[in-house]
C-alpha positions as CSV (number, residue, x, y, z in Angstrom):
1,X,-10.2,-31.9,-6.9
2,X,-9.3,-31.8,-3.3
3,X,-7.0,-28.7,-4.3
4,X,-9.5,-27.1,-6.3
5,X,-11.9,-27.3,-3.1
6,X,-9.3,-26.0,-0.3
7,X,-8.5,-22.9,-2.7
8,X,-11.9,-21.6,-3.8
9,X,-13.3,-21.8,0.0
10,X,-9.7,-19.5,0.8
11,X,-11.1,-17.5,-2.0
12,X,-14.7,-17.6,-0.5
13,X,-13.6,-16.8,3.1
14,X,-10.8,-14.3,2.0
15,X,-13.7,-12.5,-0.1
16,X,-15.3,-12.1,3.0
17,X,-12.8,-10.7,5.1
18,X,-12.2,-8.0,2.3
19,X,-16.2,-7.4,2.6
20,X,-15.7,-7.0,6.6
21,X,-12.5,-5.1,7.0
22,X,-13.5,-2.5,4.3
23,X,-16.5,-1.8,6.2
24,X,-14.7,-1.6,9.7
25,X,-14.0,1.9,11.4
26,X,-10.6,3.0,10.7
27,X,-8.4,2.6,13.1
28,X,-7.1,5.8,14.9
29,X,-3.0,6.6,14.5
30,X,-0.5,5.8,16.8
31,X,1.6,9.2,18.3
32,X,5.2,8.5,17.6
33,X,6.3,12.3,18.4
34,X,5.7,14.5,21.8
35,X,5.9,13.3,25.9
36,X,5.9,9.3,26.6
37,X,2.7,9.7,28.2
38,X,0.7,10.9,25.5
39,X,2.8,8.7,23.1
40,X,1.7,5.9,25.1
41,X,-2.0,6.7,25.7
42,X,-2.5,7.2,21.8
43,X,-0.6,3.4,21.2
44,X,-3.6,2.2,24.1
45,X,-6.2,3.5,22.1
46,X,-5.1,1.9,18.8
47,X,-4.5,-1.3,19.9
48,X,-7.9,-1.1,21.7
49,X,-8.8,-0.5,17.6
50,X,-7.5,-3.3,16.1
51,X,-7.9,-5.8,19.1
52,X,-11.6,-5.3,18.7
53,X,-13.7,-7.8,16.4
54,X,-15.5,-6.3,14.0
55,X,-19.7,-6.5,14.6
56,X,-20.1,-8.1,11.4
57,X,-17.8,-11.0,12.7
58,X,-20.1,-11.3,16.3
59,X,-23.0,-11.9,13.8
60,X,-21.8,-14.2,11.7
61,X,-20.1,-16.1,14.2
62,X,-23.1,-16.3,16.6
63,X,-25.5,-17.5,13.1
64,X,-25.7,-21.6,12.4
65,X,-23.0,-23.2,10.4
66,X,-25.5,-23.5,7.6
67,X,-26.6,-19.7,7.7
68,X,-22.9,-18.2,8.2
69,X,-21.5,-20.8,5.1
70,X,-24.7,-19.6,2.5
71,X,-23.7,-15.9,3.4
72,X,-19.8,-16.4,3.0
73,X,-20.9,-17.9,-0.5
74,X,-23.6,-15.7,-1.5
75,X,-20.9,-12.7,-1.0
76,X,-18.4,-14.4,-2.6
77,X,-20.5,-14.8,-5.8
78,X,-22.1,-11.1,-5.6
79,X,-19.0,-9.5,-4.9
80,X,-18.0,-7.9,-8.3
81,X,-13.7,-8.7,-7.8
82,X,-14.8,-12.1,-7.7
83,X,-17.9,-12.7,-10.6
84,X,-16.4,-14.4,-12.5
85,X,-15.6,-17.3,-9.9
86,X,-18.9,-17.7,-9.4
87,X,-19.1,-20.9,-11.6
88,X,-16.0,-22.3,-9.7
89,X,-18.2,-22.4,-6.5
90,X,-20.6,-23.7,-8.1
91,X,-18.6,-26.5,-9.5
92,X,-17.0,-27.1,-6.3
93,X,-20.5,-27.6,-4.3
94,X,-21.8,-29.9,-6.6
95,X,-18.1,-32.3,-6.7
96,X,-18.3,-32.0,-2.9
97,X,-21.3,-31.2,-1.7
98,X,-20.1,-31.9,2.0
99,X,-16.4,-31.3,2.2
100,X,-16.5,-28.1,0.7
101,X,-18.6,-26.3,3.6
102,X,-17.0,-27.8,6.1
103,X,-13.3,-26.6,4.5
104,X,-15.0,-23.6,4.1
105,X,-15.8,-23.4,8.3
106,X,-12.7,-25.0,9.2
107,X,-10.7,-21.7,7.5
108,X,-13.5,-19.2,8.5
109,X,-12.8,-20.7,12.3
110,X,-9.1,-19.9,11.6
111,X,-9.6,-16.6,10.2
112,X,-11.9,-15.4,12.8
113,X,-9.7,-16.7,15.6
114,X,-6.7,-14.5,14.4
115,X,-7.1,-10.3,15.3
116,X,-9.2,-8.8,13.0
């Protein structure tokens, strides 16, 4: 079961991520063609880009553990690519009522600490 639990709160925290990346401002292109200079200031301004965190992620990470977790779940379970999970989660809160938030935080930590 232990499996089962690490896997569906990947699922639930990957859902997520998808949620939050699709709604993120694109980021703007890299020059690769004309003088160094203006190659390199267009390189500055992307990495600014994609070296920012996403707003969405400053909300969620500044909510409670409870709060954050019931949103992570409640998108996984709306979000029509994963519907038809919604039962796993389900299943997976009731076998482990308290190992499976705190999986789910431990990889939400680990994803939000990477670049977004």
């Amino acid at each position: 079961m232990s499996y089962v639990i690490r896997e569906t709160a990947a699922a639930v925290v990957a859902a997520a991520s998808d949620f939050i990346i699709g709604g993120c401002a694109p980021t703007p292109a890299a020059q690769i063609e004309g003088s160094y200079s203006s190659a390199l200031k267009s390189q500055k301004e992307h990495d600014r880009a994609i070296g920012s965190t996403p707003v969405m992620v400053e909300l969620l990470n500044s909510w409670t553990i409870d709060t954050r977790i019931g949103w992570l779940i409640s998108n996984f379970e709306t979000d029509e690519r994963y519907v038809h999970a919604s039962n796993v989660v389900r299943r997976a809160m009731m076998a482990a009522p308290i190992g499976f938030p705190l999986e789910i935080e431990r990889r939400w930590q680990n994803r939000a600490s990477k670049t977004w």
